[in-house]
C-alpha positions in Angstrom: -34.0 -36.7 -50.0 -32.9 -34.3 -47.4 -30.6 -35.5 -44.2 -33.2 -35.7 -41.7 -35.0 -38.0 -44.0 -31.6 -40.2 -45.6 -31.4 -40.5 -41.2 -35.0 -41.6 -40.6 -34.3 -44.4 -43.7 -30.5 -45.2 -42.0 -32.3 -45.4 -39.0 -35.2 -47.6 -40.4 -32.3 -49.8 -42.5 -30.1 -50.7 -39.0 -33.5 -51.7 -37.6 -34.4 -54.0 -40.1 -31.1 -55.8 -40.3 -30.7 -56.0 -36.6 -34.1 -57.3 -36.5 -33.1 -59.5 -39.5 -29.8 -61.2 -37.2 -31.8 -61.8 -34.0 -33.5 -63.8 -36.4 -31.0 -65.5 -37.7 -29.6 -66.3 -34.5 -33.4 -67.3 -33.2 -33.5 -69.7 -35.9 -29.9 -71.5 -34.8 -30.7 -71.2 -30.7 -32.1 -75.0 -31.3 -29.7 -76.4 -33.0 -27.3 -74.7 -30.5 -29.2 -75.7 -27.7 -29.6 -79.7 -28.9 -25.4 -79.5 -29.3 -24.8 -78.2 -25.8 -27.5 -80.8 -25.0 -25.7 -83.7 -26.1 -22.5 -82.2 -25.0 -23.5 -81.9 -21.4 -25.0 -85.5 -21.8 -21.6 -86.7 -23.2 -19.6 -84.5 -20.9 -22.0 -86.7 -17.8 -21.4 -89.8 -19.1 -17.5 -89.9 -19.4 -17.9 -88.5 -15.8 -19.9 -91.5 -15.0 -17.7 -93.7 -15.9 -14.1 -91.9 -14.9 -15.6 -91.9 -11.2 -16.2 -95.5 -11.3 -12.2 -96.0 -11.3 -11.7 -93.0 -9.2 -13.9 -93.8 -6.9 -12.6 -97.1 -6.5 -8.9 -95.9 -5.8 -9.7 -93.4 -3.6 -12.0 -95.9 -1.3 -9.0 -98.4 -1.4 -6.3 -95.6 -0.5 -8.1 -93.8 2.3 -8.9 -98.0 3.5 -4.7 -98.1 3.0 -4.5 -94.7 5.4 -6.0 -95.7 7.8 -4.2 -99.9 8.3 -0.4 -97.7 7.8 -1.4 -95.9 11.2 -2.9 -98.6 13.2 0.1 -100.7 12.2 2.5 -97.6 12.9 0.7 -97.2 16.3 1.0 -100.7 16.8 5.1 -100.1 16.1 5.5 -97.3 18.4 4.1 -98.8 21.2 5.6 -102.4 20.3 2.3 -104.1 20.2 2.8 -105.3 16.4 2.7 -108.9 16.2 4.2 -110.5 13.2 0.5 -112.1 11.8 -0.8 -108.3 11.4 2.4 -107.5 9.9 2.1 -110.0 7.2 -1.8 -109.2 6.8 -0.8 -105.8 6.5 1.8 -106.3 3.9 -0.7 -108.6 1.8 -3.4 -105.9 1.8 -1.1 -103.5 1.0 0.0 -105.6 -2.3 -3.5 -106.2 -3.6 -4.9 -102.7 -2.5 -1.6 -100.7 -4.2 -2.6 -103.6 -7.4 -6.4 -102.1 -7.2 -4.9 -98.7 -7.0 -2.8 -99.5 -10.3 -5.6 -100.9 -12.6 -8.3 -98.8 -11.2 -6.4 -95.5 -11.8 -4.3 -97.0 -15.5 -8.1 -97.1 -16.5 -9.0 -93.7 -15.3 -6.4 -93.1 -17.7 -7.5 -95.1 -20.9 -10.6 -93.4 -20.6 -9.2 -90.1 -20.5 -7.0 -90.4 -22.9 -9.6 -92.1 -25.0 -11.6 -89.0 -24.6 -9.0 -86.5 -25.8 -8.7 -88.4 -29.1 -12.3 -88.1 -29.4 -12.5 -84.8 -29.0 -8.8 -84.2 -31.2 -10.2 -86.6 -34.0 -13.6 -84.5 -33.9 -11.7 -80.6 -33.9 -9.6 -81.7 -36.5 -11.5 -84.2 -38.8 -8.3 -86.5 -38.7 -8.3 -90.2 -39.4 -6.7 -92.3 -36.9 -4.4 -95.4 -37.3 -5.2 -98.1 -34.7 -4.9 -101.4 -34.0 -7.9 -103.4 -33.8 -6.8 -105.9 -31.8 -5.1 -103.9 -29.2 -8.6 -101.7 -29.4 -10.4 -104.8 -29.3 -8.5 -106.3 -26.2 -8.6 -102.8 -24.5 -12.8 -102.7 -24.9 -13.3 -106.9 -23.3 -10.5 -106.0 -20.3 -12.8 -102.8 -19.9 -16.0 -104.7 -19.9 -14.5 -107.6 -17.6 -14.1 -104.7 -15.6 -17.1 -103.3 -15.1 -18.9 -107.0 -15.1 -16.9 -107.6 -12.1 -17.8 -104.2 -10.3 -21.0 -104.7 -10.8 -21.1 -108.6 -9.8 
């Protein structure tokens, strides 16, 4: 075989296999594509439900904003009466309680989410408690019963 034709058959060979790995890869683009699929529907979902919480606190703390500067204009110009005082003080306990729970389950569900995806990278078992688990599923589903009442 002389050069020009061991080239033409090189040439011929490195055809064949690169036509041979686009296949390959051809063939797995579905299964690729139904994972980043499902991942993107995952990834939508957890963000569904981490801006419930989120949501939640940042409604009640802009609501919290804006009562600190009516009562601190109310202050400056010595208009505050003791009643909105008092109202002001009780919002501000139940809002900065929503602010707690709302945002403490926020984190759950993040948290939640990284062991998912640690457990799933590393194919480790995990050691829980079931009632703890159990009790942390109902106070999320009395939750979300009550948001949505």
């Amino acid at each position: 075989m002389h050069a020009s034709e061991r080239e033409a058959a090189q040439r011929k060979k490195n055809a064949a296999e690169a036509a041979l790995r686009h296949l390959q890869e051809t063939q797995n683009f579905p299964d690729r594509s139904g994972k980043t699929r499902s991942l993107g529907r995952l990834v939508a979902g957890v963000a569904h439900e981490i801006n419930n919480p989120v949501g939640t606190s940042l409604t009640v703390a802009s609501s919290l904003e804006r009562k600190t500067a009516v009562i601190a204009d109310e202050l400056t110009h010595g208009i505050l009466k003791r009643s909105a005082l008092n109202e002001f003080l009780a919002n501000s306990r139940c809002g900065g309680s929503q602010l707690v729970a709302n945002l403490n389950q926020a984190a759950e569900m993040i948290e939640s989410f990284k062991q998912v995806a640690i457990d799933r990278n590393y194919s480790n078992q995990r050691i829980f408690d079931l009632g703890d688990l159990t009790e942390k599923v109902i106070r999320s589903l009395r939750r979300v019963s009550k948001s949505r009442a």
